[in-house]
C-alpha positions in Angstrom: -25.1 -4.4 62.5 -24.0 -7.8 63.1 -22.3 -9.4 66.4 -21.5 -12.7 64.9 -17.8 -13.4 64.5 -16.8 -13.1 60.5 -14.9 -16.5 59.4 -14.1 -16.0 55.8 -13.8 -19.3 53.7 -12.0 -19.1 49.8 -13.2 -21.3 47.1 -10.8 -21.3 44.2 -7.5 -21.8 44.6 -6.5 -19.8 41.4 -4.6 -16.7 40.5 -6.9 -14.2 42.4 -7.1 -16.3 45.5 -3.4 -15.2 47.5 -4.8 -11.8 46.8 -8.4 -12.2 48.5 -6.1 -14.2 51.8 -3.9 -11.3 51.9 -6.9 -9.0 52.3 -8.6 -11.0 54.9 -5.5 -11.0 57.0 -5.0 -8.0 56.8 -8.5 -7.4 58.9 -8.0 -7.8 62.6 -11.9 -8.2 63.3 -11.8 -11.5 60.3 -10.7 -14.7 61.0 -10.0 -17.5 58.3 -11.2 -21.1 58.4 -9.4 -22.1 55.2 -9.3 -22.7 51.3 -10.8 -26.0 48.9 -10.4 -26.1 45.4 -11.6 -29.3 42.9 -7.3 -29.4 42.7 -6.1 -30.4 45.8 -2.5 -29.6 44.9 -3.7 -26.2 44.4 -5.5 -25.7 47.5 -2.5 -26.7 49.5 0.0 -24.9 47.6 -1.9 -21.9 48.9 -3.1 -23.4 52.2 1.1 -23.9 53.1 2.1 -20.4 52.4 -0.4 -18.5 54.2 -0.5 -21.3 57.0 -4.5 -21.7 56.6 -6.4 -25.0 56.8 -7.4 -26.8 53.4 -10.7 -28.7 53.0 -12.1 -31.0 50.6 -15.7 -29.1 49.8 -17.1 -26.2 51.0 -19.9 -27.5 53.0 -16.9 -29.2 55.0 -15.6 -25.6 55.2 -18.6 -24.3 56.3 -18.8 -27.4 59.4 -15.9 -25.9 60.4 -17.1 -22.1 60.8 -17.0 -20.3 57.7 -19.5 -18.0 57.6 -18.0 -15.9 54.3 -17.1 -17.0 51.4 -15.1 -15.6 48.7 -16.0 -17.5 45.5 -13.1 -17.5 43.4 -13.7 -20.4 41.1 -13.8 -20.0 37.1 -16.7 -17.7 36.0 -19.3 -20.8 34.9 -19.2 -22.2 38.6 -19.8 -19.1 40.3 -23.6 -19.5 40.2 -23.6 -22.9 42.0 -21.1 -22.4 44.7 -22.4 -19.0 45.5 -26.1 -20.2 45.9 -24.8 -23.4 47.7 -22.7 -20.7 50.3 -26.0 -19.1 50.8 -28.0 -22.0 51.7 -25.5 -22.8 53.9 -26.0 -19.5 55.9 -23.0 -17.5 54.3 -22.6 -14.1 53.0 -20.6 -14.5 49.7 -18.0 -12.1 47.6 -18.2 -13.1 44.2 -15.4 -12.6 42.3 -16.3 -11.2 39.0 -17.9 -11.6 36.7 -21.7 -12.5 38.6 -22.1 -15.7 36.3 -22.0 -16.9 32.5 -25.4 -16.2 32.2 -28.6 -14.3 32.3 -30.0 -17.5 34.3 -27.5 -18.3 36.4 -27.7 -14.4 37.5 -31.2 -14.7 38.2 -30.6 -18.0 40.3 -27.8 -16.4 42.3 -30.4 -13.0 43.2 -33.5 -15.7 44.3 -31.3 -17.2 46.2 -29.5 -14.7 48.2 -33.6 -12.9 48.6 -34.7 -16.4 49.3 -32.0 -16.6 52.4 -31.4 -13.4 53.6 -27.4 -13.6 53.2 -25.1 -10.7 51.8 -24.1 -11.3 48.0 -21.9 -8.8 46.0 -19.6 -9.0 43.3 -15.9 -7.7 43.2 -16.1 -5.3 40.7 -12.6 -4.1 41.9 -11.5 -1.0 39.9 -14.7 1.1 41.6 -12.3 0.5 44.7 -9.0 1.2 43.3 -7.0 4.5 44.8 -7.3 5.8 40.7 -10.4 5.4 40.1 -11.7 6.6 43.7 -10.0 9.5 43.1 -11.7 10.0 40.1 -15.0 9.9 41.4 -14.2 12.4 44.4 -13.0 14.9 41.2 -16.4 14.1 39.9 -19.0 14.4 42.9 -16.7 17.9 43.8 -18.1 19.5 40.4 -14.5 19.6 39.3 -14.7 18.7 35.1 -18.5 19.4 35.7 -21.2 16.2 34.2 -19.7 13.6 32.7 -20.6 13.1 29.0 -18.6 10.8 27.9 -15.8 8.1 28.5 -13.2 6.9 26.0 -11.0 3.9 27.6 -7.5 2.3 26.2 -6.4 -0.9 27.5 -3.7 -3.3 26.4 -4.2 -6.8 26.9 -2.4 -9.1 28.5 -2.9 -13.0 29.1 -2.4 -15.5 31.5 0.7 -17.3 32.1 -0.4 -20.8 30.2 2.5 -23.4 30.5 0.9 -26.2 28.1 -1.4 -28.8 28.9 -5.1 -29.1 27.7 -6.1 -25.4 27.0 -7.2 -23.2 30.1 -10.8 -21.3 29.4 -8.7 -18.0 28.4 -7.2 -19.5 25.4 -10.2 -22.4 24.1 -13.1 -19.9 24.5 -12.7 -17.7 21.6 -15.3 -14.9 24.0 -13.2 -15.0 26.8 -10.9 -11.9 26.8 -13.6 -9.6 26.1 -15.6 -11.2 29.9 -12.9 -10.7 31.1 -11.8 -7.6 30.3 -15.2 -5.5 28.9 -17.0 -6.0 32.3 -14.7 -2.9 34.3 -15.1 -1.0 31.4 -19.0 -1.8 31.5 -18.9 -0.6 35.7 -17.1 2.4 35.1 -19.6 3.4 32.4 -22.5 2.4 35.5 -20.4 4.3 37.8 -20.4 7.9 35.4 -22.9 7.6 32.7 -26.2 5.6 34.4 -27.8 2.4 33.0 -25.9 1.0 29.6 -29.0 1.0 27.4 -27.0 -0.2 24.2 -23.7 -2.3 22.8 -22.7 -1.8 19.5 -18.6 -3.8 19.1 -16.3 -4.9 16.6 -13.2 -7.4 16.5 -10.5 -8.7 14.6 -7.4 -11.1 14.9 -4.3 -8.8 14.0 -2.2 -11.4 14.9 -0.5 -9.6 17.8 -1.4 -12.3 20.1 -2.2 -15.6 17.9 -2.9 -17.7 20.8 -6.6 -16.2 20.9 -9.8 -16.2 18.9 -9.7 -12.1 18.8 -7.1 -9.6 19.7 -8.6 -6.6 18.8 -11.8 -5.0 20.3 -13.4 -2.5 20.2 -17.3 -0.9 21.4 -19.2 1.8 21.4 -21.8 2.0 24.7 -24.9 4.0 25.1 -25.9 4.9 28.4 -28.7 7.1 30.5 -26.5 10.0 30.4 -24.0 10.1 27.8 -21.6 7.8 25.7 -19.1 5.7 26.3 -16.0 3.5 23.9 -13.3 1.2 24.9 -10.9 -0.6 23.1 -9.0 -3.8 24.3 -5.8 -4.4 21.9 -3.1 -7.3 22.1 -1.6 -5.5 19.3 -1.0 -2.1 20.7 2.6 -1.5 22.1 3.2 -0.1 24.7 0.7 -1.9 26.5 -1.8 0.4 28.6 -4.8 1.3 30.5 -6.1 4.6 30.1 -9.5 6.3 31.0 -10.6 9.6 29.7 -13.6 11.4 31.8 -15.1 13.9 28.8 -17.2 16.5 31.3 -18.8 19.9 30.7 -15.5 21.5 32.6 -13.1 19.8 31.7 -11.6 15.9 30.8 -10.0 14.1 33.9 -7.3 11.4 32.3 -6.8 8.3 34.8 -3.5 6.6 33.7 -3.8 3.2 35.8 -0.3 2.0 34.6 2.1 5.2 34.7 0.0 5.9 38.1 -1.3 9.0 37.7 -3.8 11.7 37.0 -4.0 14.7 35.3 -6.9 17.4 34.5 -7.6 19.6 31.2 -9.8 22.8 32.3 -12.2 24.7 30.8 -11.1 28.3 31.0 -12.9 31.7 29.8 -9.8 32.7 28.0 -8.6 33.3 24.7 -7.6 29.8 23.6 -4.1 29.6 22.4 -3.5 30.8 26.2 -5.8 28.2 27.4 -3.7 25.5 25.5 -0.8 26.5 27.4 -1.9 26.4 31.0 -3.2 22.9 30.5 0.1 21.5 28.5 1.9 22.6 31.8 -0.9 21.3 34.6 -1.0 17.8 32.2 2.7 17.6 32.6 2.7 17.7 36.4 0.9 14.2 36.4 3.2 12.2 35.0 6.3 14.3 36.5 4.9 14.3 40.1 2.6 11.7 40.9 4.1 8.4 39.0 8.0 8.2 41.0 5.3 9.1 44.2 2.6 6.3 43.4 5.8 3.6 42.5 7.3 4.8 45.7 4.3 3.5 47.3 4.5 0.1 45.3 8.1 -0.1 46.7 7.1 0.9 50.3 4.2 -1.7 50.2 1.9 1.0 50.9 0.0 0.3 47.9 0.0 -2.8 46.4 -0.9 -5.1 43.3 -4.9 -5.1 42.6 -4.9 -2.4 45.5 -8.9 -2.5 44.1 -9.6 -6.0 45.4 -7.5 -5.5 48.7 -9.6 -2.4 49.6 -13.0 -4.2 48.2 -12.4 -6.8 50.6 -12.1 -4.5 53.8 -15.5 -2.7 52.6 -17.3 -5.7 51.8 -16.7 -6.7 55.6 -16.9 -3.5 57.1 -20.5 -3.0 55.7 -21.8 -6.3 56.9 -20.0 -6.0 59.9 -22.2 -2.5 60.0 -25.4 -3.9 58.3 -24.8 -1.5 55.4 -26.1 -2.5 51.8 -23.1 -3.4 49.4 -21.3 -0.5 46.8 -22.0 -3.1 43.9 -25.9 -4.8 43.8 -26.6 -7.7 42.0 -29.0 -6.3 39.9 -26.3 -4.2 38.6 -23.7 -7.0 38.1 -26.4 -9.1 36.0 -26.8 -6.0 33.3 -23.1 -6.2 32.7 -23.4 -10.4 32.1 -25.8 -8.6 29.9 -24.1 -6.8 28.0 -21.1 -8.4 27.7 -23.0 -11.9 26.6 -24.7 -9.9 23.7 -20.8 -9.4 22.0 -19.5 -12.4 23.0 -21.2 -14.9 22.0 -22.1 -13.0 19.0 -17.6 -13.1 18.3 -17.8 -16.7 19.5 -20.5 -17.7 16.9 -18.2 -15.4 14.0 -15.3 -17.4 15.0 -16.9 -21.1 15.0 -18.5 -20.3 11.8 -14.6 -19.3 10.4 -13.2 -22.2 11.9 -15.9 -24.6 10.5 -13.6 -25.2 7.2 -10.6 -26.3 9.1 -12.5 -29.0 11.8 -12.4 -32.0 9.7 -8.7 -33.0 8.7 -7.8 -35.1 6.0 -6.9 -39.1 7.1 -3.4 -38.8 5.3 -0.6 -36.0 5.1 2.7 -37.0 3.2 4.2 -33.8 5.5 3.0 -32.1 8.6 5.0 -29.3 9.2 5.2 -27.1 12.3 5.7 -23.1 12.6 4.3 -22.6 8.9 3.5 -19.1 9.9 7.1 -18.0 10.7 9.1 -16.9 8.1 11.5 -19.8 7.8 8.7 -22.5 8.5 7.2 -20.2 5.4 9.8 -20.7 3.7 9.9 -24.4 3.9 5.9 -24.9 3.5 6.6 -22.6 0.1 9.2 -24.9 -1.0 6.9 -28.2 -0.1 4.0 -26.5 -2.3 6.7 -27.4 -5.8 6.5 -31.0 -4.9 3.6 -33.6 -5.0 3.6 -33.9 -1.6 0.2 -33.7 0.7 0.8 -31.0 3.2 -0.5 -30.4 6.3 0.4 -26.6 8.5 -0.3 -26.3 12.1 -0.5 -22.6 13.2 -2.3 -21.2 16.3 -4.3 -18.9 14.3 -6.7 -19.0 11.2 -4.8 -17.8 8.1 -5.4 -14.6 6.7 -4.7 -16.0 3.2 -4.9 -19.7 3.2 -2.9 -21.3 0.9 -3.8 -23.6 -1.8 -2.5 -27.0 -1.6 -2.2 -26.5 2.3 -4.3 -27.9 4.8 -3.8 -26.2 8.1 -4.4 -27.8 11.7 -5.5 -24.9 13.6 -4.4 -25.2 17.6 -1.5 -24.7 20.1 1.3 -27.1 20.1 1.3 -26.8 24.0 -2.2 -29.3 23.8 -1.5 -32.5 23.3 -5.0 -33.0 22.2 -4.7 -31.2 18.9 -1.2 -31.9 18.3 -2.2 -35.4 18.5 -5.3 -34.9 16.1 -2.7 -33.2 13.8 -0.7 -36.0 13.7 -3.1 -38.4 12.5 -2.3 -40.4 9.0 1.3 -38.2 8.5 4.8 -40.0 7.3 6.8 -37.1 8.0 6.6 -34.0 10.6 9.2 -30.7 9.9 9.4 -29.5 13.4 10.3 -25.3 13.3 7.9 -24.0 15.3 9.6 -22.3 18.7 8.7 -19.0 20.6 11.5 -16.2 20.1 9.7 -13.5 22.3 7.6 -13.4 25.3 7.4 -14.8 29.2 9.3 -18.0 29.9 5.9 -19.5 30.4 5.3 -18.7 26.7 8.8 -20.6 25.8 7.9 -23.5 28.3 4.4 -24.3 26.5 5.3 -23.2 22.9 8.5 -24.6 22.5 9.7 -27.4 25.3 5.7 -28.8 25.9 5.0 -28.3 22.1 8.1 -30.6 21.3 7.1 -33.0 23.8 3.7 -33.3 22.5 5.1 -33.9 18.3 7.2 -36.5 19.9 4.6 -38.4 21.8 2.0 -38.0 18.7 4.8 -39.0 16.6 5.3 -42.1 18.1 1.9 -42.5 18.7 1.4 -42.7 15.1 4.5 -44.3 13.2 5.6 -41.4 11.8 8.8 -42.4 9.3 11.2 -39.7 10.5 11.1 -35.9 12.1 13.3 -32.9 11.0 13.5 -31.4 14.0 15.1 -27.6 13.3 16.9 -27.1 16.5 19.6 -23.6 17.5 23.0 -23.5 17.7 22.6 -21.1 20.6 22.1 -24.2 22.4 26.2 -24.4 22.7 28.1 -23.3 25.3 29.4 -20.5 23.9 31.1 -19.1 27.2 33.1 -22.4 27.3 33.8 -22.6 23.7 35.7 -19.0 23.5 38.5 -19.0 21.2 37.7 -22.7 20.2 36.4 -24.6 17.3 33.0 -25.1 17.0 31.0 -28.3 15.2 28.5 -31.2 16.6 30.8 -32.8 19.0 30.9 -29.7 21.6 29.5 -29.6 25.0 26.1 -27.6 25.1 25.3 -24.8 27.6 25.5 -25.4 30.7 23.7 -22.6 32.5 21.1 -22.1 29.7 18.6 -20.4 33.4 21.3 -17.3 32.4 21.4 -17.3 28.4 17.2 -16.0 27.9 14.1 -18.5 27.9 15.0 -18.5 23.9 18.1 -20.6 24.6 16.8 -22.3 27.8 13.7 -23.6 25.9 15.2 -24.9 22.6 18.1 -26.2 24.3 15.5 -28.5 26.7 13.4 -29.4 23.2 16.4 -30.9 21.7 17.0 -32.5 24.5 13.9 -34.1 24.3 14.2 -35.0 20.8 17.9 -36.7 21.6 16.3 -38.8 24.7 13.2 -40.0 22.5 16.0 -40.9 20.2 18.2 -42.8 22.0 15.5 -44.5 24.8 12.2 -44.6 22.9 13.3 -45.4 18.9 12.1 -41.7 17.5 13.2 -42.1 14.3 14.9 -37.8 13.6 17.2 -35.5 12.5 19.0 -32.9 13.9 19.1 -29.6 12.2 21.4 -26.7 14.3 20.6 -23.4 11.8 22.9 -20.5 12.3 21.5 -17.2 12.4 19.2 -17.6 9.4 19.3 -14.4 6.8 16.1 -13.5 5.6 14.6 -15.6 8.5 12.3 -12.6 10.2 15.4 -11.1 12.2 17.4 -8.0 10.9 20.3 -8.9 9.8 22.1 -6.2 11.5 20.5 -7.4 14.9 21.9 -11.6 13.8 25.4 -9.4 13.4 25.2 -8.2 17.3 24.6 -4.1 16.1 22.6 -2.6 18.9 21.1 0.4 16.9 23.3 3.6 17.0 21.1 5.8 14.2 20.5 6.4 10.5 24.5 7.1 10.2 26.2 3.9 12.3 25.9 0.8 14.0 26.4 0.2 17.8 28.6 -2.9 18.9 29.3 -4.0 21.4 32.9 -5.1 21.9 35.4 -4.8 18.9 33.4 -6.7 16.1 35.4 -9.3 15.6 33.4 -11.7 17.0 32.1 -14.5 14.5 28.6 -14.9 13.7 27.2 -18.2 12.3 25.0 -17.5 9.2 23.2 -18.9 6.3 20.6 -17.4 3.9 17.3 -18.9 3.8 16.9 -20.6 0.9 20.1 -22.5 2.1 18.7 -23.4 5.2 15.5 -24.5 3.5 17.6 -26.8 1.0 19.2 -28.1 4.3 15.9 -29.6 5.7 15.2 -31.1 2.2 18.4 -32.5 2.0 17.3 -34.3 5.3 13.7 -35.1 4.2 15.3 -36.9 0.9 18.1 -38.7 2.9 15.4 -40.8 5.2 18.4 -40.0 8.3 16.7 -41.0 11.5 19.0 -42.2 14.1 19.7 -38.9 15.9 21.9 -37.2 13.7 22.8 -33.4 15.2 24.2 -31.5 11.9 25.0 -27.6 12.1 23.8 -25.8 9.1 25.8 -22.3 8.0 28.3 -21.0 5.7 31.7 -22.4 6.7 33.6 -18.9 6.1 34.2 -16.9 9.1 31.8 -14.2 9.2 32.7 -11.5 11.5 30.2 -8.7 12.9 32.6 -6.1 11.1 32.5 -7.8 8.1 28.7 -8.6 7.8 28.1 -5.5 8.4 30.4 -3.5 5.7 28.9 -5.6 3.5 25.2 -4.4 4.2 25.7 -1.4 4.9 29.6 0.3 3.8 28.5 3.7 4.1 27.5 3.3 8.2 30.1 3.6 10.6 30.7 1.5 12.9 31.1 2.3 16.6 32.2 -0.5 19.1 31.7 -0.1 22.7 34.7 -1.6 24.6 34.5 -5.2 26.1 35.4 -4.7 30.1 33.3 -1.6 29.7 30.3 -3.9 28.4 31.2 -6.3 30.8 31.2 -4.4 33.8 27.9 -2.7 32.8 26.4 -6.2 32.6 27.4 -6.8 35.9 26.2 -3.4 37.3 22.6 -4.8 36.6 22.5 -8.0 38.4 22.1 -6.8 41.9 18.6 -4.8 40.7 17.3 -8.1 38.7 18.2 -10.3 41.8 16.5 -8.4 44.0 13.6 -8.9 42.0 14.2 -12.5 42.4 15.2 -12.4 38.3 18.5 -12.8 36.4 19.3 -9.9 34.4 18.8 -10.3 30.3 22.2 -8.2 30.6 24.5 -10.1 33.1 27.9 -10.5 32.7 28.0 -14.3 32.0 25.2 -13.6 29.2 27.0 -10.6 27.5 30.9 -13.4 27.8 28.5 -15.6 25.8 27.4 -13.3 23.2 30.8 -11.9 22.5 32.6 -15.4 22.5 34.7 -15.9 19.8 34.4 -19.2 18.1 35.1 -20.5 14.9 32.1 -22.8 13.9 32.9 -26.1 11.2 29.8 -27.0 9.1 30.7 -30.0 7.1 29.7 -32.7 8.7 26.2 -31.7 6.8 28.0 -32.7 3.9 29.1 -35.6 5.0 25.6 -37.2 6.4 23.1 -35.6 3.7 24.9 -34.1 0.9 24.2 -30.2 2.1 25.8 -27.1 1.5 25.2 -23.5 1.4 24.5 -22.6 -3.3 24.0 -19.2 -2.8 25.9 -18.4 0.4 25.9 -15.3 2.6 27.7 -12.9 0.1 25.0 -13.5 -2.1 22.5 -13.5 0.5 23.3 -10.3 2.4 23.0 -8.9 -0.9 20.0 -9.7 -1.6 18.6 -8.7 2.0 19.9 -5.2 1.4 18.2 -5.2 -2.0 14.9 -6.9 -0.1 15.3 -3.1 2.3 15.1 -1.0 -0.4 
């Protein structure tokens, strides 16, 4: 038992660290001294919102009283600042995982024998109300031993908003540290010592901003087996845990919130079947609106684990009690999960080995080759003579010959700039159309930024940049004529991260234009057929069945089309007519396209059933009070559903005019083909 006055300290000023300060002030008997991190902005971003000092290092922290400290740095400095804490007279919570390596561990154990001090690790699922749960089912005897374990998680990654590449997307081992190592304490916690890792991965392609996105292993241990498998390809995303014991299997659902338990029973088993179908049902039925209930009430909160970790790591020095998690244990999961991923990391250098050295010259570089217009285009560029360069995030499945890819994220302007090197001419597609606005941010706004700059950089001759013509202000624009004079949107924050981010992209392309001598060209694509997107979704049909289409509103709003190949002639057209002053040119099919009629015209024998405006409208606005309460605008708010049913008649000519374009086979012919693609 200890009478010395706890003083926790925080190094890291990352993701994890508001969670660790919330925890500590939650603890009447702990006081803070403060937080440093090697970015100052950082450390004072999270100094000024919990009102806690910010220091420079942590032996300054430590001068000033800190007597615990909470290392919550990236994984390959743990080591150091945790042995540094302890020869500075500090117990230490080490955020996991222990280190990057079997030495480091090792280092980290001498040291905290060497000194004395309390060291642990924050293994934080052992702690969470789930999982705690679970192990009281198990010590009661209630599904009997545990033989085996079989656990589903989704995976998810960190908000990246461009820049040079954070650890999570450069180090092609990285998701599976970060992930494998609960899965590896829970099979501790159940099964005994893991004596044996046998895994597999792949890239899918579900998340191409990673090395792998697919994982799966198989783990021996003392007394029984245990699988997991992490997927970024798996929809809906989850995290499940199946307890296999002699009585029965316990199922932990850690993102529905519940639990539910599948009994042995000495009876016939048809009869059997049915008594656990209805306890399995209860679960879901009871326990999930109770545990978000608690979310809402604050009773329970995000990474519950780490919060109640915290309060048990200081209650048990506070008592003189050895820690739940050793460090001998800790250092067999670094163990473990070292032994798969380095082994993926050495698979996935040895892949990328023929795409390191780029060529000194490219005639074309083009952008978003692995979507299906930038496809489309690369296809078309493999007729001409042309040297041609792809960069996609990922390594092709199939690489292409003729093609030399660029393998990177356009939100790093140190490969984008590499990628660059020796090209005349960049075709600029590449944009994100789903995922968080941080994803649009780095993908589509920083990516454009970054081909500009390298562009520049490198005297490229012109760039086709392929913009949207959602950027317009469609709201304003209702009942008006549409063409490349007209204002764009002016509240693109309510029109979706799509809009917001290719709006701010051209944006940047027109300022580096106008004020820096960017010699590009302007493409605004309508709703490209044959471009990846259904064509009844371009058309504004919601669904409805096999039998009809759902619109909302009366149809006869008019949708901007062109089929692909056309919108693939249009960015030859500009390659061949050297345009580089800044040039915005729309690029669809001229005849007035309504929803009704695209749709006939796919599809004559669905119905189609409209849904009437005011009613949409007031539905929209129904919803904005929940988002805004979660500090969000609704995807369905009223001034984004007035956009999306504006009706505007859109003039494409001006194409003509500038590079000679217009649409040879046309949407009749394209629609036609679509529907004959579906069959």
């Amino acid at each position: 038992m200890t009478t010395t006055k706890l003083r926790a300290g925080f190094v890291g000023a990352g993701d994890i660290c508001p969670v660790h300060v919330e925890s500590v002030q939650a603890l009447p008997d702990v006081d803070i001294v403060g937080v440093c991190d090697l970015n100052r902005q950082r450390a004072e971003e999270v100094g000024a919102k919990y009102g806690i000092a910010v220091f420079d290092s942590l032996a300054a922290m430590v001068e000033a009283g800190a007597n615990v400290i909470h290392v919550l740095t990236p994984p390959g400095a743990h080591a150091r600042v945790a042995i540094e804490a302890m020869e500075l007279g500090c117990d230490v919570l080490i955020e996991k995982p222990l280190a990057e390596s079997l030495e480091d561990c090792e280092a980290v154990i001498e040291a905290a024998q060497r000194t004395g001090r309390v060291a642990t690790v924050d293994h934080l699922l052992l702690f969470d109300p789930g999982i705690q749960q679970a192990i009281a089912a198990v010590e009661s005897g209630k599904i009997g031993k545990v033989v085996g374990i079989d656990i589903l998680r989704g995976g998810e990654l960190l908000p990246y908003e461009g820049g040079p590449l954070p650890v999570h997307l450069k180090d092609p081992g990285h998701t599976f540290r970060d992930l494998a190592v609960h899965h590896f304490y829970l099979f501790q916690k159940f099964l005994g010592p893991i004596e044996d890792v046998k895994a597999e991965w792949q890239s899918l392609g579900g998340e191409p901003s990673i090395a792998w996105d697919e994982w799966r292993a198989l783990v021996r241990c003392r007394d029984g087996l245990g699988q997991f498998q992490i997927s970024f390809n798996a929809k809906p995303m989850q995290n499940q845990i199946f307890l296999h014991g002699t009585k029965g299997v316990l199922r932990i659902d850690l993102f529905s919130l519940f639990q539910s338990t599948r009994t042995f029973f000495p009876l016939p088993r048809p009869v059997e079947r049915l008594i656990n179908v209805a306890i399995d049902s209860v679960g879901p039925l009871v326990q999930t609106p109770v545990s978000v209930f608690k979310f809402a009430t604050k009773k329970v909160q995000r990474l519950q684990g780490v919060r109640n970790h915290v309060a048990e790591f200081y209650r048990r020095i506070a008592a003189g009690e050895p820690q739940e998690v050793t460090l001998a244990d800790a250092m067999e999961l670094v163990r473990w999960n070292e032994v798969v991923a380095q082994a993926a990391t050495i698979e996935y250098q040895e892949r990328l080995k023929p795409y390191e050295t780029l060529a000194p010259t490219a005639d074309v570089v083009i952008t978003g080759a692995s979507g299906s217009f930038g496809g489309a285009i690369l296809q078309r560029l493999l007729t001409t003579n042309q040297s041609i360069r792809a960069l996609v995030r990922r390594i092709p499945d199939h690489p292409i010959d003729g093609v030399e890819y660029a393998i990177g994220n356009l939100g790093d302007p140190e490969f984008v700039d590499r990628a660059l090197a020796g090209a005349t001419k960049v075709i600029h597609c590449a944009a994100v159309v789903k995922g968080t606005e941080e994803d649009h941010l780095a993908g589509t706004v920083v990516g454009t930024q970054n081909v500009v700059d390298s562009a520049l950089k490198h005297g490229i001759t012109q760039v086709v940049y392929v913009s949207s013509m959602s950027v317009v202000d469609n709201f304003g624009l209702d009942g008006k004529l549409v063409d490349e004079t007209v204002a764009t949107e002016p509240r693109s924050n309510e029109r979706g991260a799509y809009t917001k981010s290719k709006l701010a992209a051209e944006q940047i392309v027109r300022s580096a234009v106008k004020e820096r001598g960017l010699p590009a060209i302007i493409l605004r694509p309508g709703a490209i057929i044959g471009g990846g997107v259904a064509l009844s979704g371009l058309a504004g049909a919601m669904g409805g069945g096999a039998n009809r289409f759902l619109v909302l509103g009366d149809g006869e709003v008019q949708v901007p089309l062109v089929y692909v190949d056309d919108a693939v002639d249009a960015v030859f057209c500009a390659l061949d007519s050297d345009v580089t002053t800044g040039e915005v040119l729309q690029i669809a099919d001229n005849q007035p396209w309504t929803q009704n009629r695209v749709l006939s015209l796919l599809n004559p024998a669905k119905k189609i059933t409209h849904v009437p405006r005011p009613v949409v409208f007031k539905l929209g606005k129904a919803t904005e009070p929940l988002f805004a309460k979660m500090g969000k605008t609704s995807p369905l708010s009223e001034y984004r559903l007035r956009s999306g049913l504006s009706k505007m008649q859109f003039q494409s000519t001006r194409a003509k005019e500038i590079i000679g374009w217009e649409p040879t086979v046309g949407v009749t012919e394209g629609i036609r083909r679509y529907a004959e693609s579906l069959k």
